[in-house]
C-alpha positions, 0 to 999 in steps of 0.5 A: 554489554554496556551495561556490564562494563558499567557495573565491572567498573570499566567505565563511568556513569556519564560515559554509559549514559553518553553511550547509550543515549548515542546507541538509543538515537542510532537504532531510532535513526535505523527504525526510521530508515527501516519504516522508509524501505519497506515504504519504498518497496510497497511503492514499488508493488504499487507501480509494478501493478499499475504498469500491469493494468496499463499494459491490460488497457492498451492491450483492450478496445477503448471502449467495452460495449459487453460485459467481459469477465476476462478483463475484469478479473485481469484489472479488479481485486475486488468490489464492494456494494454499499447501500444507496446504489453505491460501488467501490472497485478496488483495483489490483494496484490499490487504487480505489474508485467510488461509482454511483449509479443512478436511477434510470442509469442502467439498461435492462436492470444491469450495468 
């Protein structure tokens, strides 16, 4: 619409240039906001989920002696095994945690 103002004659090109420098700069301000929001609300998913597996862990012994499948899929999104005896368990809150297992470290083959 701007730009069809200018080339009616209604208004001069400095005050176009003016105008749509200024419009250039509110829609960068809006993007920006925009960017922050969506970050927000991915923190947000973020702090839902670690409130999730808090209430998992409060609600479990303090210690697991056995394998329970059960409580692993209630806290584990996924795993991923990496050469040199090496796990990566990403956690339904996307917190990511490295073990190493080392040789001698495990009982009866297993962990």
């Amino acid at each position: 619409m701007l730009r069809q103002v200018l080339v009616d004659g209604n208004i001069g090109s400095a005050v176009f240039i003016e105008r749509r420098n200024q419009l250039d700069s509110e829609l960068e301000t809006l993007i920006h906001r925009r960017q922050l929001l969506e970050a927000d609300q991915f923190f947000e998913q973020e702090i839902m989920q670690t409130e999730y597996l808090l209430t998992v862990f409060r609600s479990r012994p303090t210690r697991m002696e056995n394998y329970e499948e059960e409580a692993f899929l209630m806290i584990i999104d996924h795993a991923t095994v990496y050469p040199g005896q090496k796990i990566r368990f990403c956690l339904k809150n996307g917190l990511e945690l490295e073990e190493s297992l080392e040789e001698g470290g495990l009982e009866d083959g297993r962990n």
